[in-house]
N, C-alpha and C positions, 0 to 999 in steps of 0.2 A: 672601283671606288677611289683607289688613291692615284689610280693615272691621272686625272684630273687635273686635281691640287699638283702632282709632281711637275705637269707640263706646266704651271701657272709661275710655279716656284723657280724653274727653270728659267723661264720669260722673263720674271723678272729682272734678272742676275744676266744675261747670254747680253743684253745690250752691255750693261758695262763692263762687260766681260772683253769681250769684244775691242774695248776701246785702247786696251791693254796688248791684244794682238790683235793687230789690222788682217790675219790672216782668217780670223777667225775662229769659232771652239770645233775641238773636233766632237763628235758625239758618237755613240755606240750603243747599241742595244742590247743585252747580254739574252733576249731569245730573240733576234731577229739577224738577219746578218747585213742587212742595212747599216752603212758607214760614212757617215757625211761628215761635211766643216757647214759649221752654220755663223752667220755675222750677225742676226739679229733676231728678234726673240718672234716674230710671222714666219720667220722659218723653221725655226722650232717646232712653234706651235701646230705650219703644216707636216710636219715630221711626227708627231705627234700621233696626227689625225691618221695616219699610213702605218704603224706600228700598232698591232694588236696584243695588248698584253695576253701573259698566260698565266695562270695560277703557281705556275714552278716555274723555275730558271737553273738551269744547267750551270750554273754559276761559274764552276771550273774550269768546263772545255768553255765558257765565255771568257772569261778575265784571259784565259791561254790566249786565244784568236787575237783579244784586243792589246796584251800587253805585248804577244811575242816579239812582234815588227819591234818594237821599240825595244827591247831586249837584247835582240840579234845587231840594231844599230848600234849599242851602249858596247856591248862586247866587240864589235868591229873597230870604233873609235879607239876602245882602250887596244888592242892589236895593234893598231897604227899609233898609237901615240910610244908603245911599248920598244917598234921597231924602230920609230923615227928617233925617240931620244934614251932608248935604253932602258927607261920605268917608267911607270904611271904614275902622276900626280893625281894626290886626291885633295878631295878638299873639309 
């Protein structure tokens, strides 16, 4: 029912999204393990159409899979910044 409306609301938004990073959005499913960068809101839309929702979502082991990479990057930078100049600056 809300898949729908969710892909529509997405569509909207992924063009001007987009325009902000040429590389494009990344997108994730948290029950699928489907993991694309999309530039505009027909690729979404066919993304959409290839992900079957399910009534539950594993929420946890999802958000883990999708944020880890990015976590393990964040903590690698600060390593390298810690060694190259002795602390981390934050901001």
């Amino acid at each position: 029912m809300f898949w729908d409306e969710t892909a529509k609301a997405l569509a909207t938004t992924i063009d001007i999204a987009a325009t902000y990073d040429s590389d494009g959005v990344e997108l994730a499913f948290f029950n699928s393990q489907i993991r694309t960068t999309s530039t505009n809101s027909q690729e979404l839309l066919q993304l959409f159409r290839r992900v079957d929702p399910r009534k539950s979502t594993p929420s946890a082991s999802a958000l883990k899979r999708v944020l880890e990479p990015y976590m393990d990057n964040l903590e690698s930078v600060r390593t390298q910044a810690r060694l190259g100049s002795g602390r981390v600056r934050r901001s």
